[in-house]
PDB file of the backbone (N, CA, C, O) and the ligand in Angstrom, with CONECT records:
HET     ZN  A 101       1
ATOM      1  N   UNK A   1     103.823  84.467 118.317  1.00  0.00           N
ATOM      2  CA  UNK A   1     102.377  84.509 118.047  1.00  0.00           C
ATOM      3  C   UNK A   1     102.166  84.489 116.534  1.00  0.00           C
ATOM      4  O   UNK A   1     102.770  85.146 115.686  1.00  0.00           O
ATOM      5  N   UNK A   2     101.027  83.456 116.342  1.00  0.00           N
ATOM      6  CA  UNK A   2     101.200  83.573 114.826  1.00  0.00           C
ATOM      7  C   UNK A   2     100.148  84.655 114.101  1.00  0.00           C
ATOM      8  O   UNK A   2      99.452  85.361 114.831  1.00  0.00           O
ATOM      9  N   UNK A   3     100.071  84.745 112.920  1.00  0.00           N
ATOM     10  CA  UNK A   3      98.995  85.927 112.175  1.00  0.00           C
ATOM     11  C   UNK A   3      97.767  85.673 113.032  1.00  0.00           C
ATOM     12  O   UNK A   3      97.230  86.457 113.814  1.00  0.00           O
ATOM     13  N   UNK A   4      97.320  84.040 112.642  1.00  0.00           N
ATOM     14  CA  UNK A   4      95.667  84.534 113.194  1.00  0.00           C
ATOM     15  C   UNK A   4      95.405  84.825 114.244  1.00  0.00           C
ATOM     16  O   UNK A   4      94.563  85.688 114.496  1.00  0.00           O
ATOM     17  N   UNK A   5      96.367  83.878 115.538  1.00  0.00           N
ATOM     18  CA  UNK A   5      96.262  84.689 116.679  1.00  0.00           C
ATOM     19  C   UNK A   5      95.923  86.078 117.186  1.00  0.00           C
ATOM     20  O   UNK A   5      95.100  86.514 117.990  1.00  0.00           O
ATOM     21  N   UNK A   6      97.098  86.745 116.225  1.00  0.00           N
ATOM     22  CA  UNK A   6      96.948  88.472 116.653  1.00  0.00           C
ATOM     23  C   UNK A   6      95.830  88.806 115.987  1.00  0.00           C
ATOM     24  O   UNK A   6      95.146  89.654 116.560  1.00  0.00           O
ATOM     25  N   UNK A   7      95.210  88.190 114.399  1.00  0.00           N
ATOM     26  CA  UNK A   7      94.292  88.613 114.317  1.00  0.00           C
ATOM     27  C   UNK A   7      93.126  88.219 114.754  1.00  0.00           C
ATOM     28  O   UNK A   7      92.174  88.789 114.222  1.00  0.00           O
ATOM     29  N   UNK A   8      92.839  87.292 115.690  1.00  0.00           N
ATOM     30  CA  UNK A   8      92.178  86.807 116.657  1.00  0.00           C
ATOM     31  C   UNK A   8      91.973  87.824 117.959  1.00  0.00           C
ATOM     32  O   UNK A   8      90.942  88.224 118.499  1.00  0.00           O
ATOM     33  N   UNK A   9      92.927  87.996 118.151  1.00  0.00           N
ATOM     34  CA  UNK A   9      92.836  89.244 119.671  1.00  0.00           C
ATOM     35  C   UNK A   9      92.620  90.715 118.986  1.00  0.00           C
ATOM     36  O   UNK A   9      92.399  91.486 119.920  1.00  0.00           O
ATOM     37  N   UNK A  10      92.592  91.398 117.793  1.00  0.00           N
ATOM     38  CA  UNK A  10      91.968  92.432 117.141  1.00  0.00           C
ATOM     39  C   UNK A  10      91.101  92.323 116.943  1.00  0.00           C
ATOM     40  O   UNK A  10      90.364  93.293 117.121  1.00  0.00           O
ATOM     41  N   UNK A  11      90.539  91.071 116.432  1.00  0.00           N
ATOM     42  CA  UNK A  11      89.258  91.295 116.375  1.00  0.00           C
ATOM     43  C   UNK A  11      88.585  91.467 117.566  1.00  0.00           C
ATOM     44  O   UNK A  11      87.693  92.313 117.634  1.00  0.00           O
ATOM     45  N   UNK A  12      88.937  90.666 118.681  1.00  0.00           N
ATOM     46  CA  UNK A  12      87.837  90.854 119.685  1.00  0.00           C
ATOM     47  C   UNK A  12      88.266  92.622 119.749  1.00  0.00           C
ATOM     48  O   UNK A  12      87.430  93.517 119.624  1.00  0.00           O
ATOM     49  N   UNK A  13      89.443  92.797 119.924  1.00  0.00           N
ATOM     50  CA  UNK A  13      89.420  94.367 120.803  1.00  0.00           C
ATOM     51  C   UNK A  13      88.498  95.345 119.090  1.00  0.00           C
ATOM     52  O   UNK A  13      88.174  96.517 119.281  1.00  0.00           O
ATOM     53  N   UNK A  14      88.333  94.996 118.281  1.00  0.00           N
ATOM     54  CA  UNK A  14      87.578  95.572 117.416  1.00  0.00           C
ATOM     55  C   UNK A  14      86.223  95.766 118.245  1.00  0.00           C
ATOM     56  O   UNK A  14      85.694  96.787 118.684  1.00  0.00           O
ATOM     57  N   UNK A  15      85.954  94.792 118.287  1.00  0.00           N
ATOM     58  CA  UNK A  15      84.617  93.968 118.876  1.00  0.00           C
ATOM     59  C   UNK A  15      84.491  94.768 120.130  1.00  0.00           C
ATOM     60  O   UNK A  15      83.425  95.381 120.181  1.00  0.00           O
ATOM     61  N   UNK A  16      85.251  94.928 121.117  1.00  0.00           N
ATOM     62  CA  UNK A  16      84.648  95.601 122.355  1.00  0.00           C
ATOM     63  C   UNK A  16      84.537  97.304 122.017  1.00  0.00           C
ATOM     64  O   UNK A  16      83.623  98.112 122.182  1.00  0.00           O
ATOM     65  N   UNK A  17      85.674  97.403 121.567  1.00  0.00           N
ATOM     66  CA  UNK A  17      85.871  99.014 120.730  1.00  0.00           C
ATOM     67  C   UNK A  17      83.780  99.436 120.593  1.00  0.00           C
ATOM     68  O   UNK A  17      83.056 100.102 121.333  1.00  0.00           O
ATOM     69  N   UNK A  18      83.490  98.667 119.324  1.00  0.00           N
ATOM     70  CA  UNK A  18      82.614  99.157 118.800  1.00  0.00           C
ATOM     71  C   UNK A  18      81.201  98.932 119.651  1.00  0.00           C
ATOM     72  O   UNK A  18      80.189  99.625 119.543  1.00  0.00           O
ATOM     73  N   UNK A  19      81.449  97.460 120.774  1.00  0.00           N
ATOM     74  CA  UNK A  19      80.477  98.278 121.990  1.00  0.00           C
ATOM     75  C   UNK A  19      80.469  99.139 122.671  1.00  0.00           C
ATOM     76  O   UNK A  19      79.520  99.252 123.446  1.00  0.00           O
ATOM     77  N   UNK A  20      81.178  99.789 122.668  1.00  0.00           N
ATOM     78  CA  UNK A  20      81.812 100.902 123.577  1.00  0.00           C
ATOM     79  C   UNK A  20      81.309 101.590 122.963  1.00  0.00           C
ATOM     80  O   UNK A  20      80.514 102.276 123.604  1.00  0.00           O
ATOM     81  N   UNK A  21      81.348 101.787 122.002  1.00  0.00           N
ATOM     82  CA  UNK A  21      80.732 103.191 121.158  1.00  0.00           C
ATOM     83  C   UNK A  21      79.356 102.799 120.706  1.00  0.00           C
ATOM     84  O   UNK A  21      78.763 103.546 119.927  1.00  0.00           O
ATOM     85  N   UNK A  22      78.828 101.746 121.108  1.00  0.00           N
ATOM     86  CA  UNK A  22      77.461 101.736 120.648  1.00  0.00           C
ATOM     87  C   UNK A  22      77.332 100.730 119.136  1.00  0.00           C
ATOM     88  O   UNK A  22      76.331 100.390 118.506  1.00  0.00           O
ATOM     89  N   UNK A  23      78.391 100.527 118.967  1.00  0.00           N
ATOM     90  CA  UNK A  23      78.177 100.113 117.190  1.00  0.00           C
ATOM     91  C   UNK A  23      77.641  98.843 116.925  1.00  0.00           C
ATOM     92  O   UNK A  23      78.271  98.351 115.989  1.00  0.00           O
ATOM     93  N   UNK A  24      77.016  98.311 117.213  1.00  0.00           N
ATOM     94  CA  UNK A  24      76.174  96.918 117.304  1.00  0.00           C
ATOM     95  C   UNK A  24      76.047  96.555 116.102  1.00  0.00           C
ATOM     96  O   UNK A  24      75.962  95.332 116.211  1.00  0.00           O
ATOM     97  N   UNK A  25      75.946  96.901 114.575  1.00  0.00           N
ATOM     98  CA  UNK A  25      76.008  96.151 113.452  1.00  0.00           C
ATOM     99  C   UNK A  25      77.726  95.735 113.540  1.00  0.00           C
ATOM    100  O   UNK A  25      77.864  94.530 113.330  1.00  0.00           O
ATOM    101  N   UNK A  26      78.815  96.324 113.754  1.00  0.00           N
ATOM    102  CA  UNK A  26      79.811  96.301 114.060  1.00  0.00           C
ATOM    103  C   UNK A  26      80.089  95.204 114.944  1.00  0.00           C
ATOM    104  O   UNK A  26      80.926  94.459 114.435  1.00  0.00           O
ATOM    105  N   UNK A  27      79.786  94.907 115.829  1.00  0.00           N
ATOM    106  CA  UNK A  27      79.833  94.073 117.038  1.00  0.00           C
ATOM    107  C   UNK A  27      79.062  92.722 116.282  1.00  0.00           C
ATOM    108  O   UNK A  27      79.982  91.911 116.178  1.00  0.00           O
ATOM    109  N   UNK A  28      77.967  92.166 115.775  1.00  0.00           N
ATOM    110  CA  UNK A  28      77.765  91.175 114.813  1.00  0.00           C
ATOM    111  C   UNK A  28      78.920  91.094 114.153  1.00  0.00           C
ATOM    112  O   UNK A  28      79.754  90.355 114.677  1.00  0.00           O
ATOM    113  N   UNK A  29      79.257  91.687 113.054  1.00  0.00           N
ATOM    114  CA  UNK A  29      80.288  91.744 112.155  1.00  0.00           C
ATOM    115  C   UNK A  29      81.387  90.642 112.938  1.00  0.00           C
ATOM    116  O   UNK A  29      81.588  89.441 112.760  1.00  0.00           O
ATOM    117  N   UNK A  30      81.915  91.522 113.766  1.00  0.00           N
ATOM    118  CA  UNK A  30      83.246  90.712 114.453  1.00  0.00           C
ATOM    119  C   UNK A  30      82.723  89.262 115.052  1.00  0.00           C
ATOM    120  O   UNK A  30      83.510  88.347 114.808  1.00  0.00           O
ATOM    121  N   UNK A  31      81.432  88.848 115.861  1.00  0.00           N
ATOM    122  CA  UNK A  31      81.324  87.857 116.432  1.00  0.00           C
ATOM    123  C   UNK A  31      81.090  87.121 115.428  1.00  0.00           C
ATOM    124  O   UNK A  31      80.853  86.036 115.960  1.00  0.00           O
ATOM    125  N   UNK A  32      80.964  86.932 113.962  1.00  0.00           N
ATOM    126  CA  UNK A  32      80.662  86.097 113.173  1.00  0.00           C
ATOM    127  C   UNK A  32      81.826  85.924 112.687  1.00  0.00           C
ATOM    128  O   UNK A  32      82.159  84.771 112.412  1.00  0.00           O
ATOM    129  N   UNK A  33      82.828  87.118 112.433  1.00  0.00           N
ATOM    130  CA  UNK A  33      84.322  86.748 112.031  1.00  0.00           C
ATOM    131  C   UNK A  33      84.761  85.807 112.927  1.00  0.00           C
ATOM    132  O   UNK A  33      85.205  84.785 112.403  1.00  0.00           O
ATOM    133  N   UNK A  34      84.766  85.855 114.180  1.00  0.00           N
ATOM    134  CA  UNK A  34      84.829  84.979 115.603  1.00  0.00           C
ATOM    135  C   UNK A  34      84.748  83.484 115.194  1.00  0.00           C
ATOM    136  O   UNK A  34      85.677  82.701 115.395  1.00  0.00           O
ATOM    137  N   UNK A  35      83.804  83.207 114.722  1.00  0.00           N
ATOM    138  CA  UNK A  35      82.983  81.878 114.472  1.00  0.00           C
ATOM    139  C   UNK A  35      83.248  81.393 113.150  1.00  0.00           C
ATOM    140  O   UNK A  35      82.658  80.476 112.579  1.00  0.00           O
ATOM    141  N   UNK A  36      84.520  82.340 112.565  1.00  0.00           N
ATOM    142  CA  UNK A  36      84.916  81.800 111.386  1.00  0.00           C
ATOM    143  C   UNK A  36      84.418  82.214 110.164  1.00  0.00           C
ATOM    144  O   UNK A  36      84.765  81.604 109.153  1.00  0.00           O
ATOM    145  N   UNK A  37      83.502  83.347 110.080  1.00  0.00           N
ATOM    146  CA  UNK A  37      82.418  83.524 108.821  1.00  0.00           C
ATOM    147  C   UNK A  37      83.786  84.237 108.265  1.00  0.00           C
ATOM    148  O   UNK A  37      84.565  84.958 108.888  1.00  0.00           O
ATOM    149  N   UNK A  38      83.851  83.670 106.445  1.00  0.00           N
ATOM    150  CA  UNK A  38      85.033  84.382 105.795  1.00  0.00           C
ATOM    151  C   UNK A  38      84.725  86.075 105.512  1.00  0.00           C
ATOM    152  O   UNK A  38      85.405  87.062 105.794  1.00  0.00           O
ATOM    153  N   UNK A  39      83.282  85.929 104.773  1.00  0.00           N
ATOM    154  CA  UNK A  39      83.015  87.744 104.863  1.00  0.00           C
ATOM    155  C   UNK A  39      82.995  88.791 106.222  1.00  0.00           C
ATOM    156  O   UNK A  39      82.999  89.997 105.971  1.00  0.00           O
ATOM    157  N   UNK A  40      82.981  88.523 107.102  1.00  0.00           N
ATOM    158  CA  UNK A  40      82.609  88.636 107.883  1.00  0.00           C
ATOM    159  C   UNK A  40      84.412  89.122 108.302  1.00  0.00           C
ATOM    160  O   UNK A  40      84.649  90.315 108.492  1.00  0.00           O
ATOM    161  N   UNK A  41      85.058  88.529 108.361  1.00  0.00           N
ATOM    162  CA  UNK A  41      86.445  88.410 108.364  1.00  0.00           C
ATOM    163  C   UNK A  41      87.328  89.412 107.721  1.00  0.00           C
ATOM    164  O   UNK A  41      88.011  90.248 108.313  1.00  0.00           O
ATOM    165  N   UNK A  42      87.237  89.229 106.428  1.00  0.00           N
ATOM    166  CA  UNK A  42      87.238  90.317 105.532  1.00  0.00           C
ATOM    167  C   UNK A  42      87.011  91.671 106.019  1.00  0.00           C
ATOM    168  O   UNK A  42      87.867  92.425 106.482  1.00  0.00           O
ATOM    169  N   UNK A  43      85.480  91.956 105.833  1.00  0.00           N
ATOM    170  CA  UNK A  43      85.176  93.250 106.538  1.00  0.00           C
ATOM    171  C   UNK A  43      86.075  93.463 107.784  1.00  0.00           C
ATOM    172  O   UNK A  43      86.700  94.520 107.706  1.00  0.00           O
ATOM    173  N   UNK A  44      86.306  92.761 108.890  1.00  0.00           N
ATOM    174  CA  UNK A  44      87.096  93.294 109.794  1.00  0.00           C
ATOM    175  C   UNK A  44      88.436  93.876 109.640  1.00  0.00           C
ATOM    176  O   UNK A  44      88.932  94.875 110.161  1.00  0.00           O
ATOM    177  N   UNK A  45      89.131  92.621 108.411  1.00  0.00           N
ATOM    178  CA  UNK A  45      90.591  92.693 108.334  1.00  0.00           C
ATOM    179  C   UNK A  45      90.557  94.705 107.644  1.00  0.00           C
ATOM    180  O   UNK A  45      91.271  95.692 107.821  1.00  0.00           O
ATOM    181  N   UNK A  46      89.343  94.407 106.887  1.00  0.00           N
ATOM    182  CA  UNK A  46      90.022  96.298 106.375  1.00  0.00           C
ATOM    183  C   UNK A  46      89.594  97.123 107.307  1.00  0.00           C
ATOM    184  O   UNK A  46      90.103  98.244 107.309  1.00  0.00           O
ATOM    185  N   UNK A  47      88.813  96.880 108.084  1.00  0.00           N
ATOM    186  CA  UNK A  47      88.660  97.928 109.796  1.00  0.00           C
ATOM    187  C   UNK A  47      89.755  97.995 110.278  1.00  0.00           C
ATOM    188  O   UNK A  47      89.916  98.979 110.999  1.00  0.00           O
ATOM    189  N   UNK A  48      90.960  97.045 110.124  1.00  0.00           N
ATOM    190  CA  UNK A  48      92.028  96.341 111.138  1.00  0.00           C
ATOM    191  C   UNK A  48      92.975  96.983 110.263  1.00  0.00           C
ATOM    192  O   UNK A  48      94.054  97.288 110.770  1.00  0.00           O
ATOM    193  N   UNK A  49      92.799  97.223 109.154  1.00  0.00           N
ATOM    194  CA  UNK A  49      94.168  97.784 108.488  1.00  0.00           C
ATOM    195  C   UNK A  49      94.445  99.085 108.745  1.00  0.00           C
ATOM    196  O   UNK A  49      93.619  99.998 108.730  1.00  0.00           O
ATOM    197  N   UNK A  50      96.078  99.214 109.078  1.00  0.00           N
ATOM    198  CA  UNK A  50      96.646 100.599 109.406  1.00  0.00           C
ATOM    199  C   UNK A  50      96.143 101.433 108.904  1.00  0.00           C
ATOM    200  O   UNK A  50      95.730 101.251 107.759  1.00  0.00           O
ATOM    201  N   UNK A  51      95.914 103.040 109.719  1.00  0.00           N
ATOM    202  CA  UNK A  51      95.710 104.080 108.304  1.00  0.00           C
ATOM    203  C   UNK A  51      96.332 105.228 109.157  1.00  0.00           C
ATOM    204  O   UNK A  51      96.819 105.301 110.286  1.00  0.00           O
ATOM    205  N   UNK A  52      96.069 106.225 107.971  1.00  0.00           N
ATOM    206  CA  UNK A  52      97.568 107.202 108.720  1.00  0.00           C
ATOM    207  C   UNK A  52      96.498 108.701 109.148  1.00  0.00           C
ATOM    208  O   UNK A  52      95.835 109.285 108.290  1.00  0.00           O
ATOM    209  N   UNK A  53      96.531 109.101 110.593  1.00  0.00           N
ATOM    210  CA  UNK A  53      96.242 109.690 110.671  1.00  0.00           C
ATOM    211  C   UNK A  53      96.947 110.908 111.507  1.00  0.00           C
ATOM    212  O   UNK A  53      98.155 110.780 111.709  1.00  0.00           O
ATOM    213  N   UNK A  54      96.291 112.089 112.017  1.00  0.00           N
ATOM    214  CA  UNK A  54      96.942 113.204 112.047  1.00  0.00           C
ATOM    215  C   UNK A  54      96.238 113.128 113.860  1.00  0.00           C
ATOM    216  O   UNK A  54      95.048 112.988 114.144  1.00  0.00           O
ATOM    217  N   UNK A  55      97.308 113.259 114.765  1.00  0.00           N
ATOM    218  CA  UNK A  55      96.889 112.993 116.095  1.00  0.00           C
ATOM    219  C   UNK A  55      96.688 114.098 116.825  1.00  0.00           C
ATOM    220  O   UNK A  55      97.533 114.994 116.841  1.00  0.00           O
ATOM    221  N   UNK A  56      95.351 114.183 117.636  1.00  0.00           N
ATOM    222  CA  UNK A  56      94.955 115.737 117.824  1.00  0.00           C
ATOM    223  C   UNK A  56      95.974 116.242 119.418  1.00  0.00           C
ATOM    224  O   UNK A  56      95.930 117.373 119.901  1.00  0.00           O
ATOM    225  N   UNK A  57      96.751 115.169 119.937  1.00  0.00           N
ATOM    226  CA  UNK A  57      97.304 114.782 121.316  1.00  0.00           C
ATOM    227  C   UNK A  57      98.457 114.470 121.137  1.00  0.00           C
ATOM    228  O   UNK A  57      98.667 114.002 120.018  1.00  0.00           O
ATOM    229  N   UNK A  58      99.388 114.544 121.857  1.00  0.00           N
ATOM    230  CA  UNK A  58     100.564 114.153 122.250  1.00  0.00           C
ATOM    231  C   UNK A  58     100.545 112.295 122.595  1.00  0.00           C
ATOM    232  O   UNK A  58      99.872 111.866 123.532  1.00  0.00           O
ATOM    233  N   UNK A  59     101.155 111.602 121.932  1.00  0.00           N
ATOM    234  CA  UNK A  59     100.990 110.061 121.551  1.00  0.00           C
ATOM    235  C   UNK A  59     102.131 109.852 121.734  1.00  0.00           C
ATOM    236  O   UNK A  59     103.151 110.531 121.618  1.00  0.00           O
ATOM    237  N   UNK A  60     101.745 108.040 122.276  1.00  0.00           N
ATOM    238  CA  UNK A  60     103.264 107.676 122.884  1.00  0.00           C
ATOM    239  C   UNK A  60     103.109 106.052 121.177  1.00  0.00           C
ATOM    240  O   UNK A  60     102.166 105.276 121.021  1.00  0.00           O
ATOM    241  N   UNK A  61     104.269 106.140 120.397  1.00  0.00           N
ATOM    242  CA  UNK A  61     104.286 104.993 119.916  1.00  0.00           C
ATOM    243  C   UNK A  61     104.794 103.922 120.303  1.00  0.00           C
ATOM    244  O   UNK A  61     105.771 103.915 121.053  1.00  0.00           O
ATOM    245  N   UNK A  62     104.115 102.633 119.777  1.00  0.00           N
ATOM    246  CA  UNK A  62     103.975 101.467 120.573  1.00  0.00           C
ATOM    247  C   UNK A  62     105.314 100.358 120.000  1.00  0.00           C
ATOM    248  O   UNK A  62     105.687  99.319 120.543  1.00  0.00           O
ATOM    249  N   UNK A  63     105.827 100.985 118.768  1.00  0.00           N
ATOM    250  CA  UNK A  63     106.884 100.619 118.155  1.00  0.00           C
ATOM    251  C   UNK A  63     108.186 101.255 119.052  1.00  0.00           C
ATOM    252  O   UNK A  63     108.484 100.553 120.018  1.00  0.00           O
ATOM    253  N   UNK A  64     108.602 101.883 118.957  1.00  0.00           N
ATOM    254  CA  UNK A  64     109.628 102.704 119.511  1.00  0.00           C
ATOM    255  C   UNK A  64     109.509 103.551 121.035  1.00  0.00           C
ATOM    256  O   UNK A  64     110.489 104.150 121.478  1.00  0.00           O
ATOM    257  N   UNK A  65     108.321 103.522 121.692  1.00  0.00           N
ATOM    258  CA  UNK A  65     107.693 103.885 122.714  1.00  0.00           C
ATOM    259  C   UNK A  65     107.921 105.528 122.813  1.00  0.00           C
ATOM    260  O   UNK A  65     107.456 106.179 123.749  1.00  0.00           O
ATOM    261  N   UNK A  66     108.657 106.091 121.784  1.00  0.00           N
ATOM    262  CA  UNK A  66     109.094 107.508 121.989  1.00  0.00           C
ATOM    263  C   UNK A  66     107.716 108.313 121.836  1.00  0.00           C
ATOM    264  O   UNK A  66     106.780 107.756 121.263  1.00  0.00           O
ATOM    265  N   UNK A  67     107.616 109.243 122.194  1.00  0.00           N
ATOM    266  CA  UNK A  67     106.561 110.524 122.037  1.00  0.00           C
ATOM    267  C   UNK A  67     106.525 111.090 120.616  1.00  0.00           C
ATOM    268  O   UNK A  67     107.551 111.311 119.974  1.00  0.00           O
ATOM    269  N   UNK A  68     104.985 111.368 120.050  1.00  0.00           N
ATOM    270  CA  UNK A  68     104.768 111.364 118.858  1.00  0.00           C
ATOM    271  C   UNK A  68     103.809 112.640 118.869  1.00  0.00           C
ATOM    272  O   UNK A  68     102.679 112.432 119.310  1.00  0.00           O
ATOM    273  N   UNK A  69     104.116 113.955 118.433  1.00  0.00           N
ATOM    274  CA  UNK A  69     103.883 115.152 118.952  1.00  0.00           C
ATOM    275  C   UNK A  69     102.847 115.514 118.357  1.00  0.00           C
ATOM    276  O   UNK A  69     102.721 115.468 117.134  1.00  0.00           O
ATOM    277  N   UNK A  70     101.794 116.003 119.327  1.00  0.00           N
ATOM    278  CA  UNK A  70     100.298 116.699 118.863  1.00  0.00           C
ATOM    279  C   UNK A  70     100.334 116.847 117.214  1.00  0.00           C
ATOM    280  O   UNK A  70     101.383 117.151 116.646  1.00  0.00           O
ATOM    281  N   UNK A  71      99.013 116.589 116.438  1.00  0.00           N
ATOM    282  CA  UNK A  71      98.819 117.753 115.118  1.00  0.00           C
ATOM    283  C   UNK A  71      99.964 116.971 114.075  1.00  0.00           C
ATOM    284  O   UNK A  71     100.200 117.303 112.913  1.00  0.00           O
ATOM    285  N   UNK A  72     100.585 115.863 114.823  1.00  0.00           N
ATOM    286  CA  UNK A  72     101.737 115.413 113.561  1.00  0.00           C
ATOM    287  C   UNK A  72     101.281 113.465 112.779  1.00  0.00           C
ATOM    288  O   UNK A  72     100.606 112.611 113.355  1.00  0.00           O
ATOM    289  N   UNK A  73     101.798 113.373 111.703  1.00  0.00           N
ATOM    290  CA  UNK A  73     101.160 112.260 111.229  1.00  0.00           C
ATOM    291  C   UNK A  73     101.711 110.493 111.867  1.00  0.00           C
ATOM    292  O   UNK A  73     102.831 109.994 111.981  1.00  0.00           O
ATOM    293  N   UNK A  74     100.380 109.985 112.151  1.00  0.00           N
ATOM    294  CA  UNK A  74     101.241 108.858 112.640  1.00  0.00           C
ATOM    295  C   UNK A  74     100.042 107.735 112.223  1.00  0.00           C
ATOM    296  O   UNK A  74      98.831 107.941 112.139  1.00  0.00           O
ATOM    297  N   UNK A  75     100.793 106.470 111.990  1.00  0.00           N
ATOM    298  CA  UNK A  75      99.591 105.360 112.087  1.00  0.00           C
ATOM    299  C   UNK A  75      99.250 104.866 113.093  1.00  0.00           C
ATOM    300  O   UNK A  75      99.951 104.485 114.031  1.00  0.00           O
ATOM    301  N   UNK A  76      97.803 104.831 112.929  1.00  0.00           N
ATOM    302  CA  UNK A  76      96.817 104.047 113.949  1.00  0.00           C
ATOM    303  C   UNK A  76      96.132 102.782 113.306  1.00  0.00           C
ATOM    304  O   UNK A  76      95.490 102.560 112.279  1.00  0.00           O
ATOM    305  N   UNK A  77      96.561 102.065 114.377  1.00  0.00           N
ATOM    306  CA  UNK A  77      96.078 100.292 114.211  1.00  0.00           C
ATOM    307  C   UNK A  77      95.306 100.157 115.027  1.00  0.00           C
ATOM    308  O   UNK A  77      95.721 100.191 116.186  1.00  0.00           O
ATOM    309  N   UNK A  78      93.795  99.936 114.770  1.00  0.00           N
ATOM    310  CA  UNK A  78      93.006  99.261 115.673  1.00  0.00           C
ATOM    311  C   UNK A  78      93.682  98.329 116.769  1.00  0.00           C
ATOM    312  O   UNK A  78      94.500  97.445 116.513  1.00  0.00           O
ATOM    313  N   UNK A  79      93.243  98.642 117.936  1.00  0.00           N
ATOM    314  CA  UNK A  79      93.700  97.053 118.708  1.00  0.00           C
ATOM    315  C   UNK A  79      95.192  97.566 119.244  1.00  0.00           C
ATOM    316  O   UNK A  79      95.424  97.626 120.452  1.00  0.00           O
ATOM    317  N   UNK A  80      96.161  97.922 118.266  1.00  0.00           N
ATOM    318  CA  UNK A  80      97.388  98.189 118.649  1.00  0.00           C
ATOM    319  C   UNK A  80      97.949  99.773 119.103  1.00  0.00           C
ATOM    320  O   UNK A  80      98.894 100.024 119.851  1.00  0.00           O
ATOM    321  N   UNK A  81      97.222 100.550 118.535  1.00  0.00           N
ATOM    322  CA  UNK A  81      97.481 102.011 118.594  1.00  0.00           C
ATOM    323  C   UNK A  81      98.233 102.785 118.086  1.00  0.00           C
ATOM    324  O   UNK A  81      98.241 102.348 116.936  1.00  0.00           O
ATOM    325  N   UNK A  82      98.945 103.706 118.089  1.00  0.00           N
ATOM    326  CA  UNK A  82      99.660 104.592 116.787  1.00  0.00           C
ATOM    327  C   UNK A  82     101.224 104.605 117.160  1.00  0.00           C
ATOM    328  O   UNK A  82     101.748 104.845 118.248  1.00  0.00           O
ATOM    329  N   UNK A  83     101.773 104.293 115.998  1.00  0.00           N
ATOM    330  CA  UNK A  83     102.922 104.624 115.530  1.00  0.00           C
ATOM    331  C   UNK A  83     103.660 105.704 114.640  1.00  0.00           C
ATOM    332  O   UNK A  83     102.999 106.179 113.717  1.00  0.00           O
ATOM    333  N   UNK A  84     104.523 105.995 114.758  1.00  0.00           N
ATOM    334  CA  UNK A  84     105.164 106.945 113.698  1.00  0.00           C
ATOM    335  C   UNK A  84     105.101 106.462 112.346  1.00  0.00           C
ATOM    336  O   UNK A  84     105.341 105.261 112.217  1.00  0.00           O
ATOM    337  N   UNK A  85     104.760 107.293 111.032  1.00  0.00           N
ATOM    338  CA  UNK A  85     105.271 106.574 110.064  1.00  0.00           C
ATOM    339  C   UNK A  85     106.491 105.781 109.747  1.00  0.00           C
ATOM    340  O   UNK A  85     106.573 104.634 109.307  1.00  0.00           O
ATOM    341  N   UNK A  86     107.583 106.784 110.119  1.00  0.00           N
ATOM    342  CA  UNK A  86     108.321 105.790 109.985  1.00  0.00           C
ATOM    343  C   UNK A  86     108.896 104.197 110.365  1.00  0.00           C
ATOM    344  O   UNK A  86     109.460 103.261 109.799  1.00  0.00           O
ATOM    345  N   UNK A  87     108.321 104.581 111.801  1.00  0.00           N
ATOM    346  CA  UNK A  87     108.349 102.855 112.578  1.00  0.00           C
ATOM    347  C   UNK A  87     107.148 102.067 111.913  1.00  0.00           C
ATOM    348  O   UNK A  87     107.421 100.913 111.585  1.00  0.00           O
ATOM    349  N   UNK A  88     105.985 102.467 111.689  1.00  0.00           N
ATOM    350  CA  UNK A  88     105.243 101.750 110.894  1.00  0.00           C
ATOM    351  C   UNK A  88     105.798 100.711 109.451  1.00  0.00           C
ATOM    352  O   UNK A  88     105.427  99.571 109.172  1.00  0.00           O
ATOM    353  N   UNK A  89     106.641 101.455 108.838  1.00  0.00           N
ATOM    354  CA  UNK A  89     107.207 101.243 107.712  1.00  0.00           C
ATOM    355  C   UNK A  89     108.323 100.224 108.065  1.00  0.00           C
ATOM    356  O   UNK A  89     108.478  99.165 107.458  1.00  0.00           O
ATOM    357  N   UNK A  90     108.958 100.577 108.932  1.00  0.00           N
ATOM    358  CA  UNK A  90     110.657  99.494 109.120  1.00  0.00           C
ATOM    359  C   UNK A  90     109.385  98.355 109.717  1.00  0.00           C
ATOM    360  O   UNK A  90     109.626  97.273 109.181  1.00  0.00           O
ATOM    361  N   UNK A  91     108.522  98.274 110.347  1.00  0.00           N
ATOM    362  CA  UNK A  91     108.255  97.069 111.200  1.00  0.00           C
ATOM    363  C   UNK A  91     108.092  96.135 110.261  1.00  0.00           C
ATOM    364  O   UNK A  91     108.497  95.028 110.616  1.00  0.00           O
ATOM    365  N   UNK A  92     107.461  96.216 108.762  1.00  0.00           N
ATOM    366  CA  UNK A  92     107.079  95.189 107.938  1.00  0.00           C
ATOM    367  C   UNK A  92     108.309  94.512 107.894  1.00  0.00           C
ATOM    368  O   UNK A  92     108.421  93.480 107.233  1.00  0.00           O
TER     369      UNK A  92
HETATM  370 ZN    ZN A 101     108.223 105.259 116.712  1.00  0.00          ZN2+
END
């Protein structure tokens, strides 16, 4: 699968994400990235970028599939879901 692809299928799951929650300026945003708009694109790609957060639950990562324990730090990727830092890091 190539880059835009996957970033083709994030965006939509961006896109349903933020109907789900109601986010309708959000939901424009992505359907215009959809249709190719470059700003529009942009804005998503930094919605879409990893960030490291602290998981209030017991998490399964999607890199290594192992269990990633309540209250401990892991990245979350829109679209893809959370990883350990460290598997985050070897995947690049
Ligand atoms: Zn892992």
């Amino acid at each position: 699968m190539d880059w835009e692809d996957s970033m083709i299928k994030r965006i939509i799951a961006l896109r349903d994400e933020a109907a789900r929650a109601g986010d309708l300026e959000q939901v424009k945003i992505c359907e215009r990235a959809l249709e190719g708009d470059q700003e529009a694109m942009t804005e998503c790609e930094r919605i879409l970028r990893p960030t490291e957060v602290t998981i209030p639950f017991e998490g399964y990562c999607y890199t290594c599939t192992q269990a990633i324990a309540p209250h401990s730090k892991a990245v979350y990727t829109l679209g893809k879901g959370i990883t350990h830092v460290e598997c985050a890091s070897s995947e690049e």
